[in-house]
C-alpha positions in Angstrom: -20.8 37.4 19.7 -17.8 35.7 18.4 -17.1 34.8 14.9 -17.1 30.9 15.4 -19.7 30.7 17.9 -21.4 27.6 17.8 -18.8 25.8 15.9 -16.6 22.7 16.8 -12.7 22.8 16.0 -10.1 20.1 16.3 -6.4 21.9 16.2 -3.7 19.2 16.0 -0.2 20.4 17.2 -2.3 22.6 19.7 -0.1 22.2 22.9 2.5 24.6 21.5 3.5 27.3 18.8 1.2 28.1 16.0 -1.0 24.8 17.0 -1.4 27.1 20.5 -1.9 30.6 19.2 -4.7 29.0 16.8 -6.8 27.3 19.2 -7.2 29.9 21.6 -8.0 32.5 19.2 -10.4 30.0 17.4 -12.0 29.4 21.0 -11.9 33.4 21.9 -14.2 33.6 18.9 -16.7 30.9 20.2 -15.3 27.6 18.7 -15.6 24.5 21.2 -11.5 23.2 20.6 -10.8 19.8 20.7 -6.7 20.6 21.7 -4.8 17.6 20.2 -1.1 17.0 21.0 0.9 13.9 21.9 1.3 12.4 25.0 4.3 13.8 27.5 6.3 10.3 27.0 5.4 6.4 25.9 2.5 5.3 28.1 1.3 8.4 29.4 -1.9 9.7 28.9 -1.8 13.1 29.1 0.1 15.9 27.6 0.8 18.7 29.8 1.1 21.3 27.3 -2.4 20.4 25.9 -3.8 20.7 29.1 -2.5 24.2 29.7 -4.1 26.0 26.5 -7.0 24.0 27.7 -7.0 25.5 30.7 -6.5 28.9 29.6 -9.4 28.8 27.4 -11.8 27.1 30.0 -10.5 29.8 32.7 -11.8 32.4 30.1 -15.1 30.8 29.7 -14.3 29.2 26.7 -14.8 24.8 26.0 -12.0 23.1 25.2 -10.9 19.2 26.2 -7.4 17.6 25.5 -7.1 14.7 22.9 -4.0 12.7 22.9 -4.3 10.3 19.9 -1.8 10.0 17.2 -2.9 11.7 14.3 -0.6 9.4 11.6 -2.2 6.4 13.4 -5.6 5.2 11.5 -7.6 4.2 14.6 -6.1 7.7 16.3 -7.5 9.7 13.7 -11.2 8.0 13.2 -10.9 8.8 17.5 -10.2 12.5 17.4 -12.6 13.4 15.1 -15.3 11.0 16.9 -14.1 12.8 20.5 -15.1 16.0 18.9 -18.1 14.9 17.8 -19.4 12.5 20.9 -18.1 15.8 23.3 -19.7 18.8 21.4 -21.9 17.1 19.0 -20.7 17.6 15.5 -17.0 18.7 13.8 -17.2 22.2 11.9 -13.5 23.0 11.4 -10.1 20.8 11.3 -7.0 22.5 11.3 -3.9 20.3 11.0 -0.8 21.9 12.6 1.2 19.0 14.0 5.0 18.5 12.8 8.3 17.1 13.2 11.8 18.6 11.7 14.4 15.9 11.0 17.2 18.1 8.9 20.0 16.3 7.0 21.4 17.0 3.8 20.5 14.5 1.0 23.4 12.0 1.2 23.4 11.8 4.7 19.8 11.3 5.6 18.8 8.1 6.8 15.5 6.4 5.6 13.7 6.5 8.8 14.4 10.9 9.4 12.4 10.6 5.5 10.0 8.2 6.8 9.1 10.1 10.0 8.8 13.5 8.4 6.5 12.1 5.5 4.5 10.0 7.8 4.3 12.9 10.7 3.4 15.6 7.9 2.1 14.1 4.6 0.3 11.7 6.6 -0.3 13.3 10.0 -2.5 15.6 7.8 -4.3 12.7 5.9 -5.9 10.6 8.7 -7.5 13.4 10.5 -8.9 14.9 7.1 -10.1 11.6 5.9 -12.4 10.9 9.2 -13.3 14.6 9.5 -14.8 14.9 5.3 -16.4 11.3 5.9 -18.1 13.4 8.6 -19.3 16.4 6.8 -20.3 13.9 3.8 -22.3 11.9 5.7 -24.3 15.4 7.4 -24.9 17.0 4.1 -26.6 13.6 2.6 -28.8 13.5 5.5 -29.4 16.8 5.4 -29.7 17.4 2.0 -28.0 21.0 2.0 -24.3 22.6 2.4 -22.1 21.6 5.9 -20.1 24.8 6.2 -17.1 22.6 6.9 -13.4 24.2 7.0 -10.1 22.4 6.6 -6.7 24.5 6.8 -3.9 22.7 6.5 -0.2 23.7 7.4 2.3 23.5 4.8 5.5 25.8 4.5 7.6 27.8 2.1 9.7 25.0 1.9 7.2 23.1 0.1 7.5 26.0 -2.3 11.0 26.9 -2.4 12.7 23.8 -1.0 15.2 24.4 2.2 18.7 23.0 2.4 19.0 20.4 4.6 15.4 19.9 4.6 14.6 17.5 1.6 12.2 15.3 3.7 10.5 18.4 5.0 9.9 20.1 1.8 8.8 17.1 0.2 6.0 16.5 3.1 5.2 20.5 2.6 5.3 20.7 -1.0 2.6 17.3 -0.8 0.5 18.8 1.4 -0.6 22.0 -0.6 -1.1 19.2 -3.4 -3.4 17.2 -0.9 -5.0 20.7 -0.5 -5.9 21.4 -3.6 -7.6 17.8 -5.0 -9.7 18.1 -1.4 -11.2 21.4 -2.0 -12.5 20.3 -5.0 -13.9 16.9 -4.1 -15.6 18.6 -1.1 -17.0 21.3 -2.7 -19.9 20.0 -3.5 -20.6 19.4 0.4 -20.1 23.2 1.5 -16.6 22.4 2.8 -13.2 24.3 2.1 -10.4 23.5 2.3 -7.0 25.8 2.4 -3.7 25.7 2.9 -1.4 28.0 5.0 2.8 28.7 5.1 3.0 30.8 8.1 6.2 32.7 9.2 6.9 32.5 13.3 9.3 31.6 15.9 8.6 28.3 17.0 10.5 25.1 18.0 10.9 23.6 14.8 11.6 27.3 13.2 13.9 28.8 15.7 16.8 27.6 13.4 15.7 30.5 11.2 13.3 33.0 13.0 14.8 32.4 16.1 18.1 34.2 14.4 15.5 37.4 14.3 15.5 37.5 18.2 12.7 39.4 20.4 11.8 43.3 19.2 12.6 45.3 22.4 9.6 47.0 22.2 6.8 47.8 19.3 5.3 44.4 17.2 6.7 41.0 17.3 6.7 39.8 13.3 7.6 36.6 14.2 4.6 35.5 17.3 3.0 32.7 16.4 0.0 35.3 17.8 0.1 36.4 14.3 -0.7 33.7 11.9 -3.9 32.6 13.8 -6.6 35.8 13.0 -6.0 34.3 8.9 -7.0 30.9 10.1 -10.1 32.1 12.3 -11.2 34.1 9.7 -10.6 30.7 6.8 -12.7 29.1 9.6 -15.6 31.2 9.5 -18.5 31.6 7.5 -17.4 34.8 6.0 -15.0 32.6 3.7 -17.3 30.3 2.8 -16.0 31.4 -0.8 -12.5 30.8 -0.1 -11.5 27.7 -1.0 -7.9 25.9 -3.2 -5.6 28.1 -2.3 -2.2 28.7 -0.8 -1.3 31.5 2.0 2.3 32.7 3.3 1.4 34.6 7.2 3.5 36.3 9.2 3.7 39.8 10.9 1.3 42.1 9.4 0.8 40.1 5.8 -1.0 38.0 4.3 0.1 36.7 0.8 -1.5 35.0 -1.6 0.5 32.3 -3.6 -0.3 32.6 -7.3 -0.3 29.6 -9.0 0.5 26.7 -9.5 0.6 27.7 -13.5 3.3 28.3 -15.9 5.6 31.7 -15.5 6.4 32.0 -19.7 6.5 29.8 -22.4 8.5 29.2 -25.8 7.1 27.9 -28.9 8.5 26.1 -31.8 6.4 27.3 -34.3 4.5 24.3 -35.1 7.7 21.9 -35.5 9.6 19.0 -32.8 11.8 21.2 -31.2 15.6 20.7 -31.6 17.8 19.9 -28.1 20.2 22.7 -29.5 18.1 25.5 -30.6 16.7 24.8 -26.8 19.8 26.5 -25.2 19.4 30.1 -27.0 15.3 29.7 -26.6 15.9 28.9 -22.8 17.6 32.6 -22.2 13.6 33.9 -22.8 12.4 30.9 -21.1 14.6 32.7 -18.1 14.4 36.2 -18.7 14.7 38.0 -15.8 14.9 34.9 -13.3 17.4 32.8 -11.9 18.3 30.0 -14.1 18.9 27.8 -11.2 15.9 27.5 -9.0 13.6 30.7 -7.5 14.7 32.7 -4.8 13.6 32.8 -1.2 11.9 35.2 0.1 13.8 38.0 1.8 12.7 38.1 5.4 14.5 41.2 6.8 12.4 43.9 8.2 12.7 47.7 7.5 13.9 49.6 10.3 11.2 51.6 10.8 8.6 48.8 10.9 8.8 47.7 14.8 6.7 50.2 16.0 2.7 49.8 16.2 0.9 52.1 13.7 
């Protein structure tokens, strides 16, 4: 008995990376995976990494078939979630992973590396979600009671912290925990949730930073994408069905919980208009103890003595 048995799961960005490592966990633990990923080039309609994971989890016994429709395309995403439902009956569980990097520093970014991040991202995870909660809307009106439906999104610490070079990507990141947050409230009332992850792991759009980490020579990999997925399965199952709004950074062995969003300290006045210059000497308690000019990243080293298995 698996966790997800009997469910239906669409992972987008499934041919590679964290996209991979979640749907064949999700389908070790019973799900039916709809593997989305793009095509290998213009006007072919296949994708060859796709069709590997799919493979994989059909030669373990799982069910999985390939979907190659662009997810930022409006007709796309009405036909991936409709593929999952005409192939294995009904959609439980969306998990938008799909993403594009296009790094340039502010003044030299063009408009169409900001267009294609936002669109790929911001909107990349819109489309799909909008056809797949028109789906579990229109199950729990005709069937009067809760859907069970799960929607994990992908966003990244650069959405919380902002990376150099990376305006457009941080920007897409930062909207899509926002995005996160006003769906798990509107589809509450149907039984659905809806959360949003950062995860940590060596991939092709990360290797710029994770890659730097290079492969542990023996003991546990922090940074496998193998990591991140057993958070999502477990988001994806009815276990969590009280889990819902909220932001998680994965990677390694953790799992964190992002407080907030929600003020860090406050000044008062004392009942009066403030005045501009009495701001600057109020601002050092407005700041105490943090960086005045934005918040730090996190600090990604590992202790030495944290490669080996316990």
């Amino acid at each position: 008995m698996g966790l997800l048995d009997g469910k239906t799961a669409i992972v987008t960005g499934a041919g590679r990376g964290v996209g991979r490592s979640e749907a064949l966990l999700l389908a070790r633990e019973g799900a039916a995976v709809v593997v989305n990923d793009l095509p290998d080039a213009p006007g072919v309609a296949d994708s060859s990494a796709a069709r590997e994971v799919v493979e994989e989890i059909v030669g373990s016994g799982g069910q999985a078939v390939t979907n190659v429709d662009d997810i930022t395309d409006w007709s796309g995403g009405e036909r991936l979630v409709q593929h999952a439902v005409d192939t294995f009956g009904q959609l439980d569980i969306l998990v938008c992973n799909a993403g594009i990097v296009r790094d340039r520093v502010i003044f030299n970014m063009s408009e169409q590396e900001w267009d294609d991040v936002i669109r790929v991202h911001l909107k990349g995870h819109f489309v799909p979600a909008r056809f797949a909660t028109a789906h579990w809307r229109a199950r729990a009106k005709a069937s009067g009671a809760p859907v069970g439906g799960r929607l994990i999104l992908t966003s990244s610490e650069g959405g919380l912290y902002g990376h150099d070079g990376q305006s457009n990507y941080s920007a897409a990141k930062a909207g899509i925990i926002a995005f996160g947050l006003a769906v798990a409230r509107e589809m509450e009332r149907y039984g659905v949730t809806c959360n949003s992850i950062c995860p940590r792991a060596r991939t092709r759009m990360t290797e710029a930073a994770f890659g730097t980490f290079g492969l542990p020579e023996g003991g546990f990999d922090h940074w496998h994408p193998d990591n991140v997925a057993p958070w999502v399965a477990y988001l994806c199952s009815d276990d969590a069905a009280d889990i819902s709004g909220h932001t998680f950074c994965l990677g390694g062995d953790v799992v964190e919980l992002v407080a907030g969003p929600g003020p860090a300290r406050a000044i008062d006045s004392g009942g009066r208009t403030w005045n501009p210059s009495d701001l600057h000497k109020a601002s050092n308690d407005l700041f105490a103890g943090t960086d005045r000019r934005f918040a730090p990243f996190p600090d990604y080293s590992i202790p030495a003595d944290s490669s080996a298995v316990s």
